[in-house]
N, CA, C and O atoms as a Tinker XYZ file with bonds, in Angstrom:
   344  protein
     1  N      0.851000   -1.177000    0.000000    73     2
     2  CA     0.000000    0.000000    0.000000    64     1     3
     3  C      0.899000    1.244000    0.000000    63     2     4     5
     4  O      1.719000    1.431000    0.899000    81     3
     5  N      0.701000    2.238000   -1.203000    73     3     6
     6  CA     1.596000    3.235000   -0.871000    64     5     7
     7  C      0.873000    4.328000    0.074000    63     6     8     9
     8  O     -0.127000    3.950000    0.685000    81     7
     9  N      1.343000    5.743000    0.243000    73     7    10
    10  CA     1.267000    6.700000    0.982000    64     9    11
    11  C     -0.191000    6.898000    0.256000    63    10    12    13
    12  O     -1.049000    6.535000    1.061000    81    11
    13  N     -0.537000    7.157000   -0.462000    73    11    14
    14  CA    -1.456000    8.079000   -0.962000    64    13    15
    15  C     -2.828000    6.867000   -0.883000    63    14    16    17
    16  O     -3.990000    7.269000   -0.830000    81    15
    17  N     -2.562000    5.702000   -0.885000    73    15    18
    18  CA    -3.849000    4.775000   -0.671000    64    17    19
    19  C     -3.855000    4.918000    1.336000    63    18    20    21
    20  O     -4.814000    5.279000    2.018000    81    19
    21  N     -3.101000    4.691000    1.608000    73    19    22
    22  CA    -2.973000    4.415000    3.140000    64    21    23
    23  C     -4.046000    6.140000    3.405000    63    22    24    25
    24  O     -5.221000    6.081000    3.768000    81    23
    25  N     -3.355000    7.440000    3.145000    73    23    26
    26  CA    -4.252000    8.000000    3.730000    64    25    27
    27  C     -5.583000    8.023000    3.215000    63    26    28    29
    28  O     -6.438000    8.581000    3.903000    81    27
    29  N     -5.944000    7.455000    1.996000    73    27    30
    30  CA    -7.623000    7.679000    1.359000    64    29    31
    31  C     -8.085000    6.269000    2.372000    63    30    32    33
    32  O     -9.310000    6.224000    2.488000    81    31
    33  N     -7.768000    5.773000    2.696000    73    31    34
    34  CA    -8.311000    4.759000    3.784000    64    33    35
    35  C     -8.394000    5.198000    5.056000    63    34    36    37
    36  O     -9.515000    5.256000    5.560000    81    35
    37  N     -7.214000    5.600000    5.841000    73    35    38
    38  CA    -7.705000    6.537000    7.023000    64    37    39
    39  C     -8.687000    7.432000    7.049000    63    38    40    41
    40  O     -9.580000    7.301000    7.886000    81    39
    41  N     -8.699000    8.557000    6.088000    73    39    42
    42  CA    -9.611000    9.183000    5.979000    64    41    43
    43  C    -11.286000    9.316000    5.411000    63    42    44    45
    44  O    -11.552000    9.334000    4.209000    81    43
    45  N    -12.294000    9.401000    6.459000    73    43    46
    46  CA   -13.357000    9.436000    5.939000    64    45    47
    47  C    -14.024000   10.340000    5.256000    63    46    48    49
    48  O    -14.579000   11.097000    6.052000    81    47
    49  N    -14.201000   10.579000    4.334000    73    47    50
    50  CA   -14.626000   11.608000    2.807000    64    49    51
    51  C    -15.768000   12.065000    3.609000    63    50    52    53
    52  O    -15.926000   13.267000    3.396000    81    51
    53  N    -16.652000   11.596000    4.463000    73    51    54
    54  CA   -18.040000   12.012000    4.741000    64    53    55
    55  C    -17.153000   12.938000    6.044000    63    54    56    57
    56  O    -17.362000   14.150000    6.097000    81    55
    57  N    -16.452000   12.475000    6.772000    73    55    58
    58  CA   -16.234000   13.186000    7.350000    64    57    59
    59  C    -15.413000   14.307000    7.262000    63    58    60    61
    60  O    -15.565000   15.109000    8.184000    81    59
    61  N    -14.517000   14.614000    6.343000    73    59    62
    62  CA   -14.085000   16.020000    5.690000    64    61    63
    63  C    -14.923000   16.403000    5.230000    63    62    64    65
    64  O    -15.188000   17.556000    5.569000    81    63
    65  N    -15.697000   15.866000    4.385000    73    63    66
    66  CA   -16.575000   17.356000    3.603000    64    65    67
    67  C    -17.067000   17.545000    4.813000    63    66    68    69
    68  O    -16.741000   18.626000    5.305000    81    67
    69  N    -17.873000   16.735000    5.592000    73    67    70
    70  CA   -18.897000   17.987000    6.476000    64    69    71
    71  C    -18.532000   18.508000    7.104000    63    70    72    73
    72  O    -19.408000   18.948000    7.848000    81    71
    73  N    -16.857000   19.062000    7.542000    73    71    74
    74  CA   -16.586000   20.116000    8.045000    64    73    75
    75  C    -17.378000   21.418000    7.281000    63    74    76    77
    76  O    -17.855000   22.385000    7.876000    81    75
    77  N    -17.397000   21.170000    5.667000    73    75    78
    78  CA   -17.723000   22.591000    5.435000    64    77    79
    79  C    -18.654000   22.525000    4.530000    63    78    80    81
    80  O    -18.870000   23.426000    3.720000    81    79
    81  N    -19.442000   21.174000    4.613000    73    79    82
    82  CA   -21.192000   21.272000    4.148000    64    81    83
    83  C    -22.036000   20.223000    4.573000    63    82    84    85
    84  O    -21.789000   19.054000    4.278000    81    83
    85  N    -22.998000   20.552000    5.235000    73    83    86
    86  CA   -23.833000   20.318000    5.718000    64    85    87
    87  C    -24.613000   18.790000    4.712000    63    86    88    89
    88  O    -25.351000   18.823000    3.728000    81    87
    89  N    -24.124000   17.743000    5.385000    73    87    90
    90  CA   -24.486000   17.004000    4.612000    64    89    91
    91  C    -25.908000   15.676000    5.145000    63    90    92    93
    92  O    -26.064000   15.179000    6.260000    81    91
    93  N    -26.572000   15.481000    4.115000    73    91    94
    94  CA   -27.944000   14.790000    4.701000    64    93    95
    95  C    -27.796000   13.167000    4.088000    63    94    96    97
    96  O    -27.577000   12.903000    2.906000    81    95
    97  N    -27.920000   12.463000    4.863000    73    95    98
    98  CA   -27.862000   10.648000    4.307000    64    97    99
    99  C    -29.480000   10.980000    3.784000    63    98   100   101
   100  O    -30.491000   11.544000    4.203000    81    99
   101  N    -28.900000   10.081000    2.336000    73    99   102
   102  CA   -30.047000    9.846000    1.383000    64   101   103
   103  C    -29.592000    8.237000    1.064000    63   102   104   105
   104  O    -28.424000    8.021000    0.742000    81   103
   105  N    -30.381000    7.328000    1.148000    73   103   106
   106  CA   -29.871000    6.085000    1.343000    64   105   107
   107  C    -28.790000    6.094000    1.397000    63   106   108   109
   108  O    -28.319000    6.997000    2.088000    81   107
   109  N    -27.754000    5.078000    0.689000    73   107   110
   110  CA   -26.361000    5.155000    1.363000    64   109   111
   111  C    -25.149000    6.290000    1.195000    63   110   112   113
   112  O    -23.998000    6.492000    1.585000    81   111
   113  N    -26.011000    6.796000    0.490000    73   111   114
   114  CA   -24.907000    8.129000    0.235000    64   113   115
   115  C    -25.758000    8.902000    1.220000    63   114   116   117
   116  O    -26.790000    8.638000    1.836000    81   115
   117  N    -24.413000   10.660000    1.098000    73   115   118
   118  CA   -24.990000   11.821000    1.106000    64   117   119
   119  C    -25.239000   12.689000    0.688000    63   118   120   121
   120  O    -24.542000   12.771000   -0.323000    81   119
   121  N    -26.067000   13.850000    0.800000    73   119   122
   122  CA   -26.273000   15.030000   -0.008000    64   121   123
   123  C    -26.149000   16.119000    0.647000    63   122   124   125
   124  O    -26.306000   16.138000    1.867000    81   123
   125  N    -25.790000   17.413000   -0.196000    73   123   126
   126  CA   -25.842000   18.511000    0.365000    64   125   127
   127  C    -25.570000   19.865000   -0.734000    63   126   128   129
   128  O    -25.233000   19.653000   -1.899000    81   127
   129  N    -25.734000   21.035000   -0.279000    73   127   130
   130  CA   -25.218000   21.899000   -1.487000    64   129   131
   131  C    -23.777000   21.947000   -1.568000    63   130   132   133
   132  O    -23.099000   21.679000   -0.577000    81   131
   133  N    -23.265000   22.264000   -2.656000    73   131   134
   134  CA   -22.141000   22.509000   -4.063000    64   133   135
   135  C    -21.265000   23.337000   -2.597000    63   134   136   137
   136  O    -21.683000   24.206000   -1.831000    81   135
   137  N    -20.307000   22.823000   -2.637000    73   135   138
   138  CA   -19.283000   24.575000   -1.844000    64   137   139
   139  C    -18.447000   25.394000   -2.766000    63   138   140   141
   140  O    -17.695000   26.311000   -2.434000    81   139
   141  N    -18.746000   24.801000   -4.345000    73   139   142
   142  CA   -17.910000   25.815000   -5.051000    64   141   143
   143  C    -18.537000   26.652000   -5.927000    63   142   144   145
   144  O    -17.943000   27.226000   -6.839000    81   143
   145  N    -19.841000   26.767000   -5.675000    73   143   146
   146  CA   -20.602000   27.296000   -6.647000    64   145   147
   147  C    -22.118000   28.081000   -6.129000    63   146   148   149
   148  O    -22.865000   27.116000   -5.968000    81   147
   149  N    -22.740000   29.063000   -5.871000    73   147   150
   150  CA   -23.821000   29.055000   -5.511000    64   149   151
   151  C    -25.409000   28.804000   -5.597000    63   150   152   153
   152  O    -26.168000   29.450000   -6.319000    81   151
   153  N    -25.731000   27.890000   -4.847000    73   151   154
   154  CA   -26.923000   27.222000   -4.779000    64   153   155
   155  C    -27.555000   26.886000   -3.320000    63   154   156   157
   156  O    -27.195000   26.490000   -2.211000    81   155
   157  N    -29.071000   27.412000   -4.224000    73   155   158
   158  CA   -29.713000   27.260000   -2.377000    64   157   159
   159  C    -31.187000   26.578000   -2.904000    63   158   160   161
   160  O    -32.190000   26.734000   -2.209000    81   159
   161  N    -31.226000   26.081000   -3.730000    73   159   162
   162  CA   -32.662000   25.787000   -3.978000    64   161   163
   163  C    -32.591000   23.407000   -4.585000    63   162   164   165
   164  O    -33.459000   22.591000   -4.897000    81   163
   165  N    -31.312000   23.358000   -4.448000    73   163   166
   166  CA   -31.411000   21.890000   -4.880000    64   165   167
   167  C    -30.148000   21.889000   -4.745000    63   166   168   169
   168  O    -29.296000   22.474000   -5.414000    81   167
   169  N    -29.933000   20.492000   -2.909000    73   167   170
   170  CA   -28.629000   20.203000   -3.299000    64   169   171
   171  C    -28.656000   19.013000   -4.363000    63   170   172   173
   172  O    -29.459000   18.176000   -4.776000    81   171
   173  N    -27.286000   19.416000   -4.585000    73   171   174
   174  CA   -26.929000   18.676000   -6.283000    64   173   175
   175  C    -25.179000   17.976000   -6.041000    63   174   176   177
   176  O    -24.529000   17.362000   -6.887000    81   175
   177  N    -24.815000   18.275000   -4.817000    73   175   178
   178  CA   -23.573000   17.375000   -3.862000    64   177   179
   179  C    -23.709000   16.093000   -3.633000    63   178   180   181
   180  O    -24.653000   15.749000   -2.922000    81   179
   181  N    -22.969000   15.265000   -4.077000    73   179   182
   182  CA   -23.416000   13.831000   -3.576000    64   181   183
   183  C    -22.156000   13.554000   -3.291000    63   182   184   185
   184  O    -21.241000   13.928000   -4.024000    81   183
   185  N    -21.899000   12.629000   -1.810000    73   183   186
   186  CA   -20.845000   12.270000   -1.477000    64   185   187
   187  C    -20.995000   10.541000   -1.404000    63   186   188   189
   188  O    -22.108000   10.178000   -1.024000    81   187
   189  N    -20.158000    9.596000   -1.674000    73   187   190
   190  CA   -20.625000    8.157000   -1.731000    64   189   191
   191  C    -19.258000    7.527000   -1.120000    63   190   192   193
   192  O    -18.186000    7.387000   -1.710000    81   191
   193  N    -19.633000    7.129000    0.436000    73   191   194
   194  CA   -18.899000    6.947000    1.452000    64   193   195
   195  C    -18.145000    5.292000    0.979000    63   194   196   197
   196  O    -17.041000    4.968000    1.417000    81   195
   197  N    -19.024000    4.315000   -0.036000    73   195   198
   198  CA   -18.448000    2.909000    0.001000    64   197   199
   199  C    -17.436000    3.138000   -1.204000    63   198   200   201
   200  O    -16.730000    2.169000   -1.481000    81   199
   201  N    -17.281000    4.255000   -1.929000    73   199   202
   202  CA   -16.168000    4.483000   -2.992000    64   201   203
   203  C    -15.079000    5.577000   -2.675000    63   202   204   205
   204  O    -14.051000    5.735000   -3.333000    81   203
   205  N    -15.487000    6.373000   -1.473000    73   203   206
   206  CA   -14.077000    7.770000   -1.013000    64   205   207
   207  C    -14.265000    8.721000   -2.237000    63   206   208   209
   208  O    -13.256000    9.289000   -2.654000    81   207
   209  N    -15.732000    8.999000   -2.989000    73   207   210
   210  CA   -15.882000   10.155000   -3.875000    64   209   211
   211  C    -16.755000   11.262000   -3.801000    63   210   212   213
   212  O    -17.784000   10.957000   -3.197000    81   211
   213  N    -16.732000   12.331000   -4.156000    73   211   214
   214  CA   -17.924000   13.150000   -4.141000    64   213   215
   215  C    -18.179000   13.340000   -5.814000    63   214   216   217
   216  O    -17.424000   12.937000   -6.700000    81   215
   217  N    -19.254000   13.951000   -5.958000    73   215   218
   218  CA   -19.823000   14.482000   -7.398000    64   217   219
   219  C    -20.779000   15.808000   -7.296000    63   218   220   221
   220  O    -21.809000   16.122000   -6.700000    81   219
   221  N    -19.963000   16.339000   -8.110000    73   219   222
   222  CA   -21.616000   17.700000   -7.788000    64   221   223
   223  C    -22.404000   17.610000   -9.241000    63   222   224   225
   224  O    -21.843000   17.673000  -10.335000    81   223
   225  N    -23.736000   17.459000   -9.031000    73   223   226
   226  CA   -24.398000   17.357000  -10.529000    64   225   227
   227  C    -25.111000   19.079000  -11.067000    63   226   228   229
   228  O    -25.955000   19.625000  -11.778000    81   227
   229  N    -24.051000   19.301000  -10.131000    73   227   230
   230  CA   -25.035000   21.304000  -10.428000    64   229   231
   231  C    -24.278000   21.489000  -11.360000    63   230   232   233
   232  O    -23.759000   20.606000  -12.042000    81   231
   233  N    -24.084000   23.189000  -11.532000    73   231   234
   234  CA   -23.359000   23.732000  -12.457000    64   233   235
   235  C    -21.479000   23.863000  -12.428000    63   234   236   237
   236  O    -20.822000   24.395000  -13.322000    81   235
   237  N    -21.024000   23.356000  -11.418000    73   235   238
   238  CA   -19.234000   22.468000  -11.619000    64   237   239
   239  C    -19.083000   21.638000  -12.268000    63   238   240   241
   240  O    -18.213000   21.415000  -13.110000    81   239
   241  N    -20.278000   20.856000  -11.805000    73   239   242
   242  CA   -20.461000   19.725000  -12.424000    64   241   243
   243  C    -19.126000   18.195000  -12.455000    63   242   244   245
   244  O    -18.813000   17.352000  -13.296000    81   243
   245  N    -18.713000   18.504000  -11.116000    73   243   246
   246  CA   -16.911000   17.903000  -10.785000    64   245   247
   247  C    -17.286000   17.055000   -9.853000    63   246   248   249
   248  O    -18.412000   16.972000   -9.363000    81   247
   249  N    -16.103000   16.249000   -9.532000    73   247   250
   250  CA   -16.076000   15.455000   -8.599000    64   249   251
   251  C    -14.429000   14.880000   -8.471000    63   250   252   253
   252  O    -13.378000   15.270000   -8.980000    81   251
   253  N    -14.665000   14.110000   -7.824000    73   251   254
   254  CA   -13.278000   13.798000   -7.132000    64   253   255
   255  C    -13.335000   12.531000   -5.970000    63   254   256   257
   256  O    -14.256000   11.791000   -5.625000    81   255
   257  N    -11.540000   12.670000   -5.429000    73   255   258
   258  CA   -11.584000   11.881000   -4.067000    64   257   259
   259  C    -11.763000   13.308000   -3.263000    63   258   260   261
   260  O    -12.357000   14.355000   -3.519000    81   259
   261  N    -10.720000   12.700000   -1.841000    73   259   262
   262  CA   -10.365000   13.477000   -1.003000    64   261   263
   263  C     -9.419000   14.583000   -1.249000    63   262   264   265
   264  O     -9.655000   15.723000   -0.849000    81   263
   265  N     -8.222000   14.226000   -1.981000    73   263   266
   266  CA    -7.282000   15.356000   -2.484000    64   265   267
   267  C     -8.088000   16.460000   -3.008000    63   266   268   269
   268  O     -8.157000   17.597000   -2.541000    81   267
   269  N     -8.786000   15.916000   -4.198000    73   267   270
   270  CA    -9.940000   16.741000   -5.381000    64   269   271
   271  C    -10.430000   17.535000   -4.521000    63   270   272   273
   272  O    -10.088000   18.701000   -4.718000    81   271
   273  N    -11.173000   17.353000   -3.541000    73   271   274
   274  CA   -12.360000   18.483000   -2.385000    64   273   275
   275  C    -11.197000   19.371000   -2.103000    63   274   276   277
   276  O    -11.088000   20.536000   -2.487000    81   275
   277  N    -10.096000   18.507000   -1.191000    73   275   278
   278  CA    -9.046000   19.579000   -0.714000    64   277   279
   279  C     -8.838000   21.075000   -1.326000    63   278   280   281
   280  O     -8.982000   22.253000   -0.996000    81   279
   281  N     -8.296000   20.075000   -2.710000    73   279   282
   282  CA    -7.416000   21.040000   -3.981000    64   281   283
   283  C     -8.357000   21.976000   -4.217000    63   282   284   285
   284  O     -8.229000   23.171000   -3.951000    81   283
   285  N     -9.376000   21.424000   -4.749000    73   283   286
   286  CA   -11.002000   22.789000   -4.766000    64   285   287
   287  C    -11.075000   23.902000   -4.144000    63   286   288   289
   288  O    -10.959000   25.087000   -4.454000    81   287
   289  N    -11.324000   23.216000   -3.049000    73   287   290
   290  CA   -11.729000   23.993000   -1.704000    64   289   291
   291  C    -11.090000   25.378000   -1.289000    63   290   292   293
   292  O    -11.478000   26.525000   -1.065000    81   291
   293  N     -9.439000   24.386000   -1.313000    73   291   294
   294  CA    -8.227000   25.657000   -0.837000    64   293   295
   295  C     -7.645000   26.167000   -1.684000    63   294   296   297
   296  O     -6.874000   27.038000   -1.283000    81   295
   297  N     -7.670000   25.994000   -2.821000    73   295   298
   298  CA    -7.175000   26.052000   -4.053000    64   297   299
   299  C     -5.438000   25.949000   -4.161000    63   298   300   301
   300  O     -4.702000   26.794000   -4.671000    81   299
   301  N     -5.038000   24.676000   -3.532000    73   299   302
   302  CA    -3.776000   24.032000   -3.417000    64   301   303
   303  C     -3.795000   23.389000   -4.710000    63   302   304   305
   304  O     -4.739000   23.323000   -5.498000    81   303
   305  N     -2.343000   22.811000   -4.851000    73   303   306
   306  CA    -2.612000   21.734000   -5.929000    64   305   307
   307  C     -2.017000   20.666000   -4.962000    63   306   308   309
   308  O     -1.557000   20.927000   -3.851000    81   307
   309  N     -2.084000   19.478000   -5.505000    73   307   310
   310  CA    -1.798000   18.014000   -4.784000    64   309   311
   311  C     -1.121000   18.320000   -4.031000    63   310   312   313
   312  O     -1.607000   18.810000   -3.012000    81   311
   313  N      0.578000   18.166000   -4.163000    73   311   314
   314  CA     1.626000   17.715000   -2.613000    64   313   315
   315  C      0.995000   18.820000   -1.776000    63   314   316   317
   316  O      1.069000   18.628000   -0.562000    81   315
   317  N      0.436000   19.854000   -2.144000    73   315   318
   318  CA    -0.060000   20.579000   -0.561000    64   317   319
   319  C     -0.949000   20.076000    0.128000    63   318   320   321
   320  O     -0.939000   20.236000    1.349000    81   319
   321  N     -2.299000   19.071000   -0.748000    73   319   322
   322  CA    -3.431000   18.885000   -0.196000    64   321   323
   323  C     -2.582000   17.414000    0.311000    63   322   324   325
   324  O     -2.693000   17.174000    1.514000    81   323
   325  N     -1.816000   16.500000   -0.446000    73   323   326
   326  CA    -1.411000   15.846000    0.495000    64   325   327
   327  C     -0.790000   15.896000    1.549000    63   326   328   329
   328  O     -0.887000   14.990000    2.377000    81   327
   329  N      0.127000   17.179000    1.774000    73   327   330
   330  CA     0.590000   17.305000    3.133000    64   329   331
   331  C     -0.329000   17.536000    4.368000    63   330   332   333
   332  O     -0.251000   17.124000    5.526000    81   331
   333  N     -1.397000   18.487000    3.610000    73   331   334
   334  CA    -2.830000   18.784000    4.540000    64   333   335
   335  C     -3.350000   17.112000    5.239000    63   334   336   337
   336  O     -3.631000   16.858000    6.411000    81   335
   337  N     -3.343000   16.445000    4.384000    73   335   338
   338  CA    -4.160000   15.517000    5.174000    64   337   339
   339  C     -3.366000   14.241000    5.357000    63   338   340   341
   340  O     -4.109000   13.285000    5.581000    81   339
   341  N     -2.380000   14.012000    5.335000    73   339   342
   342  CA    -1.035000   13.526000    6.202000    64   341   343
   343  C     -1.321000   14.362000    7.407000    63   342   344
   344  O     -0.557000   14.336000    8.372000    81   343
């Protein structure tokens, strides 16, 4: 297992994003609104905890792992978001 699988296994995707969105279990996934885009009328965030991905079906229209949200979010590119979550 290298570095970069070891931490997408430690880390739970449901539990980073909802530091910074509010997220609702819809059967086995979750939902919530977009954090890179503004929307208040349909979340369109889906996070899917048995694969370590999110997807937004709004107008980003992106998705990712854990790095991907990071890199988004803070607008790092990789070795930063991997040092972040190391």
């Amino acid at each position: 297992m290298n570095v970069i699988d070891e931490i997408k296994s430690r880390i739970d995707i449901v539990d980073l994003v909802s530091e910074t969105v509010k997220l609702r279990r819809s059967g086995k996934n979750y939902t919530g609104f977009c954090p890179f885009h503004s929307n208040t009328r349909t979340p369109a965030f889906a996070v899917f905890q048995d694969t370590g991905t999110w997807r937004c079906f709004g107008e980003c229209n992106e998705g990712g792992d854990i790095f991907k949200f990071v890199m988004k979010k803070e607008g790092i590119d990789f070795k930063e978001a991997l040092n972040k979550l190391a």
